[in-house]
C-alpha positions in Angstrom: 86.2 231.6 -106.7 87.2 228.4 -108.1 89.9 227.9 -110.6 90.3 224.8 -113.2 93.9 224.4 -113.7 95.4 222.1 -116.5 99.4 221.9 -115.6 102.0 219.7 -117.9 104.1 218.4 -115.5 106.9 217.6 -117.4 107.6 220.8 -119.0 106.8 222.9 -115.9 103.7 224.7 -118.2 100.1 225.8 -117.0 98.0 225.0 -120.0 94.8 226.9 -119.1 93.1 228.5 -116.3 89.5 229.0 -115.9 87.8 230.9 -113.0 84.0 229.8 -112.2 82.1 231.8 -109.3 81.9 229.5 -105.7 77.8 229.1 -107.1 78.8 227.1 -110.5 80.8 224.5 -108.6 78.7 221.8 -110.1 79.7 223.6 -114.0 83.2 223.9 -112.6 83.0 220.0 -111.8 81.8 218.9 -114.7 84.3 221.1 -117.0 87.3 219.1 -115.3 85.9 215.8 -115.2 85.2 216.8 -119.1 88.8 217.8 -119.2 89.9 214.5 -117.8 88.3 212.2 -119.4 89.8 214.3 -123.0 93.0 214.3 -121.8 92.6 210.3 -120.8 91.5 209.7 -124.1 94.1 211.1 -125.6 96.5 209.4 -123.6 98.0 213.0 -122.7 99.7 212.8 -119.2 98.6 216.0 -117.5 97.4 217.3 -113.8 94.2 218.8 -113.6 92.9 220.4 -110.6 89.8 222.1 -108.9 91.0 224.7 -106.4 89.4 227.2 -104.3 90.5 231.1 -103.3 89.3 234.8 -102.9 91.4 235.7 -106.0 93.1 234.7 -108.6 96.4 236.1 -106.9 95.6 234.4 -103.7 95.6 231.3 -106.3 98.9 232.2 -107.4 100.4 232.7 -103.8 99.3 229.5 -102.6 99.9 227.4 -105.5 103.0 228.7 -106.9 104.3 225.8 -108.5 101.8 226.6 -111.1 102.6 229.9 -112.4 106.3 230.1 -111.5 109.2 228.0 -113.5 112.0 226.2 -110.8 113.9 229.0 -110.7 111.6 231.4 -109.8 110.5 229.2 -107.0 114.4 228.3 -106.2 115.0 232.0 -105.5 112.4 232.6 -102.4 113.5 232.9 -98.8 112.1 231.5 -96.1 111.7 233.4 -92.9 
C-alpha cells in the first residue's frame, strides 16, 4: 500500500492521510505533487511524503514521528 502523508512540522500535526493500492502509484503521484504545488501556492510550509508498507500500522511503526507527539516518542526504550 502506499500512503500520502501531509505533516505540519511545526506543530508536530499529521494533516491527512490517504492510502492508494501499490497499482495506483501513478494516482498516488499525482495527488501529492497536486498537494505540493497547493500548498506552494499558498505559501504553507508543510512536509508531504509518498511512503510505501503492508499496512497502515506497519506505516505507523516505521514512521512514528508522524502519528506520535514528542513525548510519546520520548518515552520508548531502546533494547
Amino acid at each position: 500500500m502506499l500512503f500520502l502523508i501531509e505533516y505540519d512540522r511545526t506543530s508536530g500535526e499529521l494533516i491527512s492521510l490517504r492510502s492508494f493500492r501499490n497499482s495506483d502509484r501513478n494516482a498516488a503521484e499525482r495527488e501529492r505533487l497536486t498537494l505540493e504545488l497547493d500548498l506552494n501556492r499558498r505559501q504553507v510550509k508543510r512536509e508531504v511524503v509518498l511512503l510505501e508498507a503492508r499496512t497502515e500500522k506497519a506505516l505507523r511503526l516505521t514512521h512514528r514521528r508522524y502519528f506520535e507527539t514528542l513525548t510519546e516518542l520520548s518515552k520508548t526504550k531502546i533494547a
